[in-house]
C-alpha positions as CSV (number, residue, x, y, z in Angstrom):
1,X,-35.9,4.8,-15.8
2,X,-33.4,5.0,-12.9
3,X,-32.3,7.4,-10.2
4,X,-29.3,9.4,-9.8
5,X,-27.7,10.3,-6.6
6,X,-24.9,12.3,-6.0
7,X,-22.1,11.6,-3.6
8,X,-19.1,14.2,-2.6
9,X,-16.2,12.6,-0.3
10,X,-14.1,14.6,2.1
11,X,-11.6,14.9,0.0
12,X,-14.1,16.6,-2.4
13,X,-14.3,14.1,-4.8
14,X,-17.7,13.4,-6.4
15,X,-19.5,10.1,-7.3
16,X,-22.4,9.3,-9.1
17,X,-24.7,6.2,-8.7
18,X,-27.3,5.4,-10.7
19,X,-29.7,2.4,-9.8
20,X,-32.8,1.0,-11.3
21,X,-34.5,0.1,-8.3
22,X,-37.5,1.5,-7.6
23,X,-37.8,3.6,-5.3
24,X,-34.6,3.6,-3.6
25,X,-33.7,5.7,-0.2
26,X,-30.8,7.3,0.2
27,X,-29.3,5.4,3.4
28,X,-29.6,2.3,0.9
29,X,-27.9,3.7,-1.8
30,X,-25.0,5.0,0.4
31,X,-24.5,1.0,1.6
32,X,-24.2,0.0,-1.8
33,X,-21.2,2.6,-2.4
34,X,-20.1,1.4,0.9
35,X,-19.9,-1.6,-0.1
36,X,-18.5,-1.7,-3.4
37,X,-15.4,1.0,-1.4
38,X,-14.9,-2.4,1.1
39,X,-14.2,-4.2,-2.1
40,X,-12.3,-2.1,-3.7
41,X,-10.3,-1.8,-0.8
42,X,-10.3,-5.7,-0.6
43,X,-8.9,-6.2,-4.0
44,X,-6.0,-3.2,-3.0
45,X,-4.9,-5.5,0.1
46,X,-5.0,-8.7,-1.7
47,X,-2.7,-7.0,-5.1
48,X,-0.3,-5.7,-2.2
49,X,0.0,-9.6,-0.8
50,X,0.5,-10.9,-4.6
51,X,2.9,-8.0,-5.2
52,X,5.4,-8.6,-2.4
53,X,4.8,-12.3,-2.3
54,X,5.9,-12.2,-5.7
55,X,8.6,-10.1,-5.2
56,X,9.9,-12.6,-2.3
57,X,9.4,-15.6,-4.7
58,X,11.9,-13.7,-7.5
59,X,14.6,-13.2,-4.6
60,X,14.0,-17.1,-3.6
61,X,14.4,-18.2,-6.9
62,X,17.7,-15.9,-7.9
63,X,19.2,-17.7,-4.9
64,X,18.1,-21.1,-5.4
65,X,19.7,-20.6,-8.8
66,X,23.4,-19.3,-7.9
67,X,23.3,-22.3,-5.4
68,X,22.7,-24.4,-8.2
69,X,25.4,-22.5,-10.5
70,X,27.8,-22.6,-8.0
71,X,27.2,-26.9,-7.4
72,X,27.2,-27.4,-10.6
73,X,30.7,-25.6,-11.3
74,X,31.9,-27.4,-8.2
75,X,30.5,-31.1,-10.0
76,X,32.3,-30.0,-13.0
77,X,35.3,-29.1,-11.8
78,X,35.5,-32.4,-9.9
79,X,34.6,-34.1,-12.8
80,X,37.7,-32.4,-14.7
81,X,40.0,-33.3,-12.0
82,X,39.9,-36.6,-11.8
């Protein structure tokens, strides 16, 4: 049905992949789980980048709206002096 190999990371951590290829040697299966890791570590990266982007874009927008609190005081206190 499918084979099941067994992986154990330096840190001791265990995986388990199962595939139904036939046949399959180990050296391939290890690229797989290499590959899906690069990905995973991919998608890290990229949430990190949306994170602190997002973060920056909050600061941005806090600022851009005092600015316009404080013109818009200013326009209506002008207004009332007149």
């Amino acid at each position: 049905m499918g084979d099941c190999f067994k992986f154990t990371a330096k840190n001791g951590r265990i995986d388990y992949l199962v595939t139904n290829k036939e046949n399959p040697t180990r050296e391939y299966v290890k690229s797989i789980m290499n590959a899906r890791w690069s990905v995973e570590v991919y998608h890290r990266e990229v949430k990190k980048i949306v994170v602190l982007n997002a973060a920056r874009l909050a600061r941005v927008g806090r600022k851009e709206m005092r600015v316009f609190i404080i013109l818009c005081q200013g326009i209506l206190y002008f207004d009332y002096t007149i």
